[in-house]
N, C-alpha and C positions, 0 to 999 in steps of 0.2 A: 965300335962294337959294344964295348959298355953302355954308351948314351941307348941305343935301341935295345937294350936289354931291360933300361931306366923305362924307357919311354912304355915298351910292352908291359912292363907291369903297372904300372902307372895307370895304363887300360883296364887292363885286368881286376886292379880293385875298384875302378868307376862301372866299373859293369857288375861288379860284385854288387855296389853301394845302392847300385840302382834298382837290380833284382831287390836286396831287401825293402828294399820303400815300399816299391812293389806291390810285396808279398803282404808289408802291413798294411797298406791301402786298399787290398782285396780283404783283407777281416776286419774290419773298421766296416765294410760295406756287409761282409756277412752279419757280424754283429748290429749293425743298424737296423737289418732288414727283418734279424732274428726279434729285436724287441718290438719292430711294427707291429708283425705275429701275433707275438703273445698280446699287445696293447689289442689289438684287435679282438684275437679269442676272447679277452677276456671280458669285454664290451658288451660282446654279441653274444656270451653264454649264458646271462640271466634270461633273457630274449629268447632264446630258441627253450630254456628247461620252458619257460609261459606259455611259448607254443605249442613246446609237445605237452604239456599238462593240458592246455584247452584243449587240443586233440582229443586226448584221452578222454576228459570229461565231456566232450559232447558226443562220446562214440559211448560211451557211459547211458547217456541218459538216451538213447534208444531205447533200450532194455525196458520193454514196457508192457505190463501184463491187464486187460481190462475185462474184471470179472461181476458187473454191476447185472444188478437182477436176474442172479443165477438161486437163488435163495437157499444160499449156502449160512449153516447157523454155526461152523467154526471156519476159520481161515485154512485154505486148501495147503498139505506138506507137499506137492510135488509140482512143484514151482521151479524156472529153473532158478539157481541160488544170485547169479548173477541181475538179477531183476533191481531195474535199480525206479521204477514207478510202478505202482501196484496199487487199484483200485477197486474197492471192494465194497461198493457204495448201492444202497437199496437193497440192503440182504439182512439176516437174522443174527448176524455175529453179534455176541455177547462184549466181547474182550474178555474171556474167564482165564485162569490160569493155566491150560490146553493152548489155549489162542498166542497166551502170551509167551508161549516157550516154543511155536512155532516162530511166531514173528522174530524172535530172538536170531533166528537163523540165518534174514534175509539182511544182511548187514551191510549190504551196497545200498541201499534204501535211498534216496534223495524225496519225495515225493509219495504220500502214505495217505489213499481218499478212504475213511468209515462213514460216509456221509447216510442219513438215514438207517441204524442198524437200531438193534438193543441195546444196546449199550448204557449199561444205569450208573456203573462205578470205577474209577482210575485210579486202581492197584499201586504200591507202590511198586518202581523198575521196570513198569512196563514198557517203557520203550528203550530199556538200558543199554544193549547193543546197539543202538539204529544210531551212531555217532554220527554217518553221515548224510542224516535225513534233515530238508531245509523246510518242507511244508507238511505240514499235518493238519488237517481236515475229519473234524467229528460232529459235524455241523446235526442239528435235527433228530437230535436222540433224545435220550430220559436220563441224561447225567445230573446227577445232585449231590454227589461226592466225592470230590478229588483230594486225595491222599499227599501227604505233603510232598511225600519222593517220587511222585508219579512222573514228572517229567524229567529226572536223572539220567544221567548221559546223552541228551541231548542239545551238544554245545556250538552244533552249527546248526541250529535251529531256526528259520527267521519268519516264516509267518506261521499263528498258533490262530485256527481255526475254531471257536467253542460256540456257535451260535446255536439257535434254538433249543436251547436245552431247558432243565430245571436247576441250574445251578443257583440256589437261596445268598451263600457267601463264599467267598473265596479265602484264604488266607494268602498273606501276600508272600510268603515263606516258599511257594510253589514256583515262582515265576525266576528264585535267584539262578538253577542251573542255565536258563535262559543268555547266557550272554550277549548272543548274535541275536535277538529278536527282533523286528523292526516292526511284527503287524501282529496286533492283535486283536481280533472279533469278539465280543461278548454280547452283542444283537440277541435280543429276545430271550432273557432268562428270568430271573423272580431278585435281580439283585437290587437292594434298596441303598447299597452303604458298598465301598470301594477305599480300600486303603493300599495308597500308591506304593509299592516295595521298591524298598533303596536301589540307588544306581540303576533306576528303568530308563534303560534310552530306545525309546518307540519314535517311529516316526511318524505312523497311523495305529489310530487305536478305533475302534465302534463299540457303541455304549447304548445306540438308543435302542428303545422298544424295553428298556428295564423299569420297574416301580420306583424310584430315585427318590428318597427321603430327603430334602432340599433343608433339612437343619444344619446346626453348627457343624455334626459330624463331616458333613461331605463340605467342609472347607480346605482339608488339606486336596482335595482332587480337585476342588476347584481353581486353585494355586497351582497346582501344579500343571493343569490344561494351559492356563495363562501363562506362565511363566518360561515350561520348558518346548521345544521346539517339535514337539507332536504335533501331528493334526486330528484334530476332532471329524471324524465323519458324520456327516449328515448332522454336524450339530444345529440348525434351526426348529429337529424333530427331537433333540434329545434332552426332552424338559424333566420337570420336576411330578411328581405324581402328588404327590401333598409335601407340607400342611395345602390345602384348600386357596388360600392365598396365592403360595407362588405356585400352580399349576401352569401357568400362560411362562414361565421364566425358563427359558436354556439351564442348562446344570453350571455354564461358565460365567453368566451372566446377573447369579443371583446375589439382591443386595444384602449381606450381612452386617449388622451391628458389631461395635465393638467391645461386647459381651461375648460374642465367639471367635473375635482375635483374641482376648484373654484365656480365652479355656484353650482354645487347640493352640498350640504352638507349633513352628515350622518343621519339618520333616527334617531328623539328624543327618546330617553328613558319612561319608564310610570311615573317615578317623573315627568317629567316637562311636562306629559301631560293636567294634569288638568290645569296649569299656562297658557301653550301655549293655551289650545282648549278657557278659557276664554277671551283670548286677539285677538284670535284670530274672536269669536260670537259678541265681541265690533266694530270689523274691519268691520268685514261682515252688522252687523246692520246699521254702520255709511255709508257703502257703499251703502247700500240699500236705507236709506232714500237722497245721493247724486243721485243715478240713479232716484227715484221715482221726486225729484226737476227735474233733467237735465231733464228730459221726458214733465213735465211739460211744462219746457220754451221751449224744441223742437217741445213744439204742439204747445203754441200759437205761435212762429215762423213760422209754417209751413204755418198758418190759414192768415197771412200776407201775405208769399212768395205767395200763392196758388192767395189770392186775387190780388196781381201784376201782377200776370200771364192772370189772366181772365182780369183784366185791359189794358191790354198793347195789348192783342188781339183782345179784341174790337176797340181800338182806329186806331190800325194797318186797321182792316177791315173796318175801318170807313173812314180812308184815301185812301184806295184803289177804295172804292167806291167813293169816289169824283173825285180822278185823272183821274177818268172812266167817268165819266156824265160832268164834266166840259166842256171837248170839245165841245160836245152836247149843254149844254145850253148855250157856247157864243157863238156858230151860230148863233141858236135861239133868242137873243138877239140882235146879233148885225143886224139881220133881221130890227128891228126896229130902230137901234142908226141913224135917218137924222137927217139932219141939213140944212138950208138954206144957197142956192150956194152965194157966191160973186160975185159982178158984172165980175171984171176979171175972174174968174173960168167959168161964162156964155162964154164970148164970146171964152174962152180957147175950153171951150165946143161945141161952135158953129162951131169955125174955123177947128177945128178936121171934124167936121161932114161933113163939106163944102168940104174940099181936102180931103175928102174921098167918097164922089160923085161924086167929078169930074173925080177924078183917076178912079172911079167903071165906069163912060161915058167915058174915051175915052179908056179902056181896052175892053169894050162889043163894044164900036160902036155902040150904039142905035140910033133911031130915035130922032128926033127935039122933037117930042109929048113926047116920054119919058122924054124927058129930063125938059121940060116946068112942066111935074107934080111934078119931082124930085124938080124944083125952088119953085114949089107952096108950097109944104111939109114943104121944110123948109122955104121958109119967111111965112106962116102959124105958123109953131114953136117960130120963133123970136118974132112973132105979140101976142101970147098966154100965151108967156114963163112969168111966175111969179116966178121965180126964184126958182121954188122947183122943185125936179123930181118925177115923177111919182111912185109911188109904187102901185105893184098890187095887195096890198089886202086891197087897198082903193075901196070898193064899187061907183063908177064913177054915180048912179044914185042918191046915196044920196047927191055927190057933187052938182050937177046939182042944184037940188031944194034946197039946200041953198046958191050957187049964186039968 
């Protein structure tokens, strides 16, 4: 009885031993299955957020408003907001400050056409909201000013559209918000000179149909076309306009001396940009307050010069008129300057007078009676004479009565 009592438990804990094996053999398999799972989810969940984001973005860019040749002269507000292409091309829009606090609003923006408008000046901020706009198009307008923050916030930005314009120079300080750019148009503007701005990575750029000054200056662009992994479009049209010489030369192609690898040196790096740009805002400051001095002492210089001049023409005009009236008044003067004859000087006077009545008698041949009045005359004269002569704008009546 004992031994089957042995033997029944005996069973009992082999059945026990064996459930537990089991038990842990069923979670060793749940557990295996559980990290499949996740190895898996976690695989396939950068993959489906890519998919459902391209979802999105292509149900996005539906959204697409075309308002060309409606000749609207500001950008229309009732739009719906979610408009994520909007073209507004062949119309009178300006881009004024109205325009640009509309456009502010439509901040799904990918795709932005102004092609053919008014458009003569790029404000700064104007397109500061549109963070995610990838093309902009202002092709065929009357732009000749762009402001340096003009393209601020927009940093997914990748083709920059500027053809046909009037733009003279650019500064290259414009294109840094630019990071995503990969295409940029500059076809047909007045630009002669192109300074490459740090860290440009373009892949297409267009350049011809500009006036291109093929001297030392545009060495740094020409290095950099050669060098960096851009491509030039249509470069066998995109020559030089002078000097006269190289007009037949591509703008990549021209020969340089090395008189202008001395003068221009290579474009800095972005380490030494922040060194350079601060040495360089101390230069500019110090210049500025020498120009704001020099300006100073060239006004009051001027305020001197200016008073010489009015001086020296009046004095001028004041001698002219003398040299003019002088004549005049020593006539006038000397009308009055007598003086009382001397005795000699009388009878010099007399004897003159004498042989020359007697010569005026015996050239006429007058009578005796003539001639006896002619003696009376003058010894009358000699018997009167007080030694002064006569002047005629002595009143003769006042004389009288003060004898």
């Amino acid at each position: 009885m004992q031994s089957y009592d042995i033997l029944f438990f005996n069973g009992v804990e082999e059945t026990v031993d064996s459930l537990a094996h089991e038990s842990q053999r069923q979670k060793k398999k749940v557990k295996a299955c559980d990290m499949k799972t996740t190895c898996i989810t976690i695989l396939f969940w950068p993959l489906s957020r890519l998919l459902l984001s391209d979802d999105s973005q292509s149900s996005r860019t539906e959204v697409k408003y075309n308002f060309t040749e409606m000749n609207y002269s500001l950008i229309p507000v009732d739009i719906n907001k979610n408009i994520t292409i909007l073209d507004l091309s062949y119309n009178q829009i300006s881009l004024n400050v109205t325009d640009i606090r509309v456009l502010q609003t439509y901040f799904l923006l990918t795709e932005l056409y102004l092609i053919e408008n008014n458009i003569i000046m790029l404000y700064n901020n104007s397109f500061g909201n549109l963070s995610n706009l990838e093309i902009l198009n202002m092709c065929t307008n009357s732009i000749h000013i762009i402001q340096q923050d003009a393209f601020i916030g927009l940093n997914k930005l990748k083709q920059l559209h500027l053809c046909q314009n009037k733009i003279f120079q650019l500064n290259p300080d414009i294109f840094v918000p630019l990071k995503n750019l990969i295409l940029l148009n500059l076809q047909g503007n007045l630009i002669s000179y192109f300074d490459v701005p740090r860290m440009f990575h373009l892949e297409s750029i267009i350049l011809y149909g500009n006036p291109w000054n093929c001297s030392c200056s545009l060495l740094n662009l020409q290095k950099w076309l050669n060098t960096s992994n851009v491509t030039l479009e249509n470069e066998n049209i995109t020559t030089c306009a002078y000097p006269d010489i190289l007009k037949r030369y591509s703008i990549t192609t021209v020969p340089y001396n090395a008189e202008c690898y001395s003068k221009f040196s290579p474009p800095i790096n972005e380490d030494l940009y922040n060194h350079s740009q601060s040495i360089n805002n101390s230069t500019f400051n110090s210049s500025l307050n020498n120009l704001k001095n020099s300006e100073h002492k060239l006004l009051g210089k001027s305020w001197a010069f200016l008073l010489g001049v009015v001086v020296t023409v009046l004095m001028t005009s004041f001698l002219i008129f003398i040299a003019i009236k002088c004549p005049i008044w020593y006539n006038f003067l000397l009308s009055y300057n007598h003086h009382r004859l001397e005795e000699h000087e009388a009878e010099t006077y007399e004897d003159g007078f004498t042989g020359n009545s007697s010569s005026l008698s015996q050239a006429s041949h007058t009578n005796s009676e003539e001639t006896t009045v002619i003696f009376e005359q003058l010894h009358s004269f000699v018997i009167d004479d007080d030694g002064f002569i006569e002047d005629k704008y002595i009143d003769t009546h006042e004389l009288r009565e003060e004898n």
